[in-house]
C-alpha positions in Angstrom: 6.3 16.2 6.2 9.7 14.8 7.5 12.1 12.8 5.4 14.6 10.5 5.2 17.8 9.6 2.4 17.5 5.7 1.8 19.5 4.2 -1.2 16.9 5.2 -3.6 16.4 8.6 -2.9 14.7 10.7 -0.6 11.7 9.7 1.1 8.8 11.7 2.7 6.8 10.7 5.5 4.6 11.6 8.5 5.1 10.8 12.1 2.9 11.9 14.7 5.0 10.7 17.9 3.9 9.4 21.0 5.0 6.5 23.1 2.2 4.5 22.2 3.1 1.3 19.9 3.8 2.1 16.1 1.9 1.6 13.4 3.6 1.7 10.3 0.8 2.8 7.5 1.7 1.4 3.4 -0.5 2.9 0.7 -1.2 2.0 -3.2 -0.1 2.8 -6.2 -0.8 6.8 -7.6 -1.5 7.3 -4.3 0.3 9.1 -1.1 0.2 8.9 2.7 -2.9 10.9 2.9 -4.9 7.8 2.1 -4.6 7.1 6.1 -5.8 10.6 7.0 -9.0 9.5 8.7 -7.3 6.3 10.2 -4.5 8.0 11.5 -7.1 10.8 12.6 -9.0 7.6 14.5 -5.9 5.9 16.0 -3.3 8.9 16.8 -4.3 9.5 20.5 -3.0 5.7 21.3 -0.8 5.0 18.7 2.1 6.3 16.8 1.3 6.6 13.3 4.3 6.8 10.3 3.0 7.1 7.1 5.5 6.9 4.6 5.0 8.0 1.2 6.5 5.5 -1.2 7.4 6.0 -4.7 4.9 4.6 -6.6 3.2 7.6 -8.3 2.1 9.8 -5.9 5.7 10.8 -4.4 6.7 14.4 -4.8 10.6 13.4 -4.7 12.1 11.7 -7.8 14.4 8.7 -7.3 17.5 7.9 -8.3 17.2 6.7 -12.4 18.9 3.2 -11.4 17.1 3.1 -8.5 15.4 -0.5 -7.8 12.3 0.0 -8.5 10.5 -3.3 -8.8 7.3 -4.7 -6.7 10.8 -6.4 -4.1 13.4 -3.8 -4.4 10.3 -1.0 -3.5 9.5 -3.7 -0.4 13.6 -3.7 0.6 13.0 0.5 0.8 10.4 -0.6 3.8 12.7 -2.6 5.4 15.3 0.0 5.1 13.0 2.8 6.2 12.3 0.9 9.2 15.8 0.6 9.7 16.5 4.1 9.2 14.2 5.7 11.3 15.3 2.7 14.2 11.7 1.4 14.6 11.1 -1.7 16.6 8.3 -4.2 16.6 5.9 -2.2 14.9 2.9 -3.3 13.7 2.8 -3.4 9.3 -0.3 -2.0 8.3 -0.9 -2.3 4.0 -3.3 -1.4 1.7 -4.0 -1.9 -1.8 -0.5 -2.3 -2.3 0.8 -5.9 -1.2 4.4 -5.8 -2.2 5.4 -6.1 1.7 4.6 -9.5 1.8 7.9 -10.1 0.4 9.5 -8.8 3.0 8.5 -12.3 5.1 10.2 -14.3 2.0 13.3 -12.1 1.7 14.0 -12.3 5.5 13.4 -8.8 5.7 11.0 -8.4 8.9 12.7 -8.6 11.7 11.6 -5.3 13.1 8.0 -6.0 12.4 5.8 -7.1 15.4 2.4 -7.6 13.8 1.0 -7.4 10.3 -2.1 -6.1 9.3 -3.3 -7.1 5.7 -6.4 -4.8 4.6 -7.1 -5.3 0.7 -4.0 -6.0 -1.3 -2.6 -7.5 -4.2 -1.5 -10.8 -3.1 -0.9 -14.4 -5.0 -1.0 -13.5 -8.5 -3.0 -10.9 -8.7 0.0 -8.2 -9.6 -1.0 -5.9 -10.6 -4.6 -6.1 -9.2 -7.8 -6.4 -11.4 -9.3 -4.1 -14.1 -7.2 -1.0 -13.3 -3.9 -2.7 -12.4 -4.1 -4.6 -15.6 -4.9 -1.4 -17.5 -1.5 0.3 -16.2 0.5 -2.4 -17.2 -1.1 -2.5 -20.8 0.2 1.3 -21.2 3.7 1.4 -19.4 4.8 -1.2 -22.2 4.0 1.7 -24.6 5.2 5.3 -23.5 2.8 7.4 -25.5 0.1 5.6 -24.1 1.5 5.5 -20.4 2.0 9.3 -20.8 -1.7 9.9 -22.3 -3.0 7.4 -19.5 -1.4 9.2 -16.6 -2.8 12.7 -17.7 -5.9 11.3 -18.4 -6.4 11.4 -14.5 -6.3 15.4 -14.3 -10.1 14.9 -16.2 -12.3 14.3 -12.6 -15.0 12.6 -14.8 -12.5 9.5 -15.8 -11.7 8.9 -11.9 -14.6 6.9 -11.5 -14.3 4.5 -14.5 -14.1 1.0 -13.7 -9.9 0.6 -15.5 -9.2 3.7 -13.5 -10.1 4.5 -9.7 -14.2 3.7 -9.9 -13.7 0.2 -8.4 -11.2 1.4 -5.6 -13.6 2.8 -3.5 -17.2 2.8 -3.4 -17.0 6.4 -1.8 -15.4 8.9 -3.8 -12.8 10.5 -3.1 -12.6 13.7 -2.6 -10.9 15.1 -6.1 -8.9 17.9 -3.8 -7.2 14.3 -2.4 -6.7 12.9 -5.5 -5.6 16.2 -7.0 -2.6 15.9 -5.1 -2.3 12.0 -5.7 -2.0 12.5 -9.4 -0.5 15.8 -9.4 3.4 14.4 -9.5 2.7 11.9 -12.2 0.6 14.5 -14.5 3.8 16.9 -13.9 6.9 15.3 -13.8 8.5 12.8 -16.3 10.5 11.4 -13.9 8.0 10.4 -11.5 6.6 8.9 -14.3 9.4 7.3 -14.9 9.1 5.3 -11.7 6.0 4.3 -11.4 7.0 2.9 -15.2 9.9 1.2 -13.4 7.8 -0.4 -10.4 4.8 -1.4 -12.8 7.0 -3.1 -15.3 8.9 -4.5 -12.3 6.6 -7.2 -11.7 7.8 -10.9 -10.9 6.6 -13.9 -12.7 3.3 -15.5 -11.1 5.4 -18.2 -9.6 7.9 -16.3 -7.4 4.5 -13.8 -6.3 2.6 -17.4 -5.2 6.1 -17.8 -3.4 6.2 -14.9 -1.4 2.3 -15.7 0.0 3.7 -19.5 0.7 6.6 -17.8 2.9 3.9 -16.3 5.1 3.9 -19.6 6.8 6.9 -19.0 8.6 6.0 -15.1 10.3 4.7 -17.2 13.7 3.6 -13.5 14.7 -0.1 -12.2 15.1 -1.5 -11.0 11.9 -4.8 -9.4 10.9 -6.3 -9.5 7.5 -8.5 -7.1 7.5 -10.5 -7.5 3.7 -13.8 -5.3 1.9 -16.6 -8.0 1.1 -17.8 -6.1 -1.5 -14.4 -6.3 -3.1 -14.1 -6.2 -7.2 -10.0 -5.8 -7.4 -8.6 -8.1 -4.7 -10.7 -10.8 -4.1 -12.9 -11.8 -0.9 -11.4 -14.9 -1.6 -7.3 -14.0 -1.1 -8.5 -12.4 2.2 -9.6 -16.0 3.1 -6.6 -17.4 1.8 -4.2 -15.2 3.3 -5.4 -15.8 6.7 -5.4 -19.6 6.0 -1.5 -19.1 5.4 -0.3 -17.0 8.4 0.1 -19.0 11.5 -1.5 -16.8 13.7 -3.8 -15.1 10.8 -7.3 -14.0 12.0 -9.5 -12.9 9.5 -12.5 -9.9 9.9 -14.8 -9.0 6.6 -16.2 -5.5 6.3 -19.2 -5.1 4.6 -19.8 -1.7 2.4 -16.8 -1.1 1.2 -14.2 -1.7 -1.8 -10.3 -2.0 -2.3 -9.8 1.3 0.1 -11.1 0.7 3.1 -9.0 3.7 4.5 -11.5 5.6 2.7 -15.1 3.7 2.5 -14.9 2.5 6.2 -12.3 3.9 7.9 -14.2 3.6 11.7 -14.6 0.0 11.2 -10.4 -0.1 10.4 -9.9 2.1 13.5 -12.0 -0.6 15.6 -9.8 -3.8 14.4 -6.6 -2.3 14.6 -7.8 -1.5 18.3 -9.1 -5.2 19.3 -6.1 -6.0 17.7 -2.9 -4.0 18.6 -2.4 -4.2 22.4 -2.1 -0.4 23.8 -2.4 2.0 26.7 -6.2 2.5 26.8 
């Protein structure tokens, strides 16, 4: 892992290289970059994959305690990663986690060429469904957020319907999520943020806001959304390409929230058709 000092603290991240165009790669919440291992896996001979990990939850690397760590000031750490590590017109890739969007409202995305929506919170829906509204109900009381977090070292809870049962309709491999929960099961301060970035949600009209704003990015954008879906809706798929000027829109059947995971070979084959490159 290579990393980088933004304003926040120190973040970790993978880059394979290459000339090819970038792909910039966003996970979820209590997750970490290695929710793109297959994609990247897929994509990596044409394309130059970074794969941040951000802090929400699965980060090794505390932040700063006054760091901003709301749904928009995690979004401006994006924009100041890019920034950082001096990448041009790459292509936005999100999943699960839809706090980017802001980036188009806050005037943020001038180094971004393309975006490509898969799954995400978006409109109101922060945070997302059953399990994001579960988180929120125990970070507003800290024995509970601490007894919730742990709860995930138990591999039987993982597949619970308020936890990580509707994310995917694969499992994941626990060894993966070992290492996903790991820092929050460990560390109070990680904790601590992903208290800070759950709590850090905006009111339902600023969120509807930032998806308005997405008719001003006149770029190409892809959103790219599981069928099957029970957290983010088929529906804000629909929606979201409606919004975006140049939005196209593919379904994928068989799959939930983390497509990464359930389908990552049908991810690997938009992002191709979609993403101009050598080959």
């Amino acid at each position: 892992m290579s990393e980088v000092l933004l304003s926040a603290g120190v973040m970790e991240y993978e880059d394979t290289g290459g000339d090819g165009p970038v792909l910039v790669l966003l996970h979820g919440v209590a997750m970490n970059g290695s929710l793109w291992r297959h994609v990247v896996a897929g994509l990596r001979a044409d394309f130059r994959c970074v794969v941040p990990t951000l802090p929400l939850g699965g980060h090794r690397r505390p932040m700063l305690p006054d760091a901003d760590l709301t749904v928009q000031g995690v979004a401006r750490l994006v924009a100041e990663f890019l920034d950082a590590l001096d990448l041009r017109d790459v292509t936005l890739v999100m999943n699960d986690w839809g706090g980017a969007l802001s980036l188009v409202a806050d005037g943020r995305d001038r180094r971004i060429g393309r975006l490509v929506i898969t799954s995400c919170e978006a409109f109101e829906n922060f945070p997302p469904g059953l399990p994001g509204r579960s988180l929120c109900v125990a970070a507003k009381l800290p024995f509970a957020w601490w007894a919730a977090l742990t709860l995930l070292k138990l591999r039987p809870l993982r597949r619970l319907p308020f936890t990580w049962g509707w994310m995917s309709r694969r499992p994941v491999p626990h060894a993966v999520m070992d290492a996903w929960f790991r820092p929050l099961c460990t560390s109070a301060e990680i904790r601590r943020d992903l208290r800070a970035y759950v709590l850090g949600v905006p009111p339902d009209d600023v969120l509807l806001g930032w998806a308005e704003a997405l008719r001003t990015f006149d770029r190409p954008a892809l959103v790219v959304w599981a069928a099957e879906d029970r957290v983010m809706p088929p529906a804000h798929g629909r929606r979201l390409a409606e919004l975006l000027p140049q939005g196209e829109l593919v379904e994928i059947a068989d799959s939930y929230t983390l497509i990464p995971e359930d389908r990552p070979e049908r991810l690997c084959e938009a992002v191709r058709g979609f993403v101009p490159h050598g080959r």
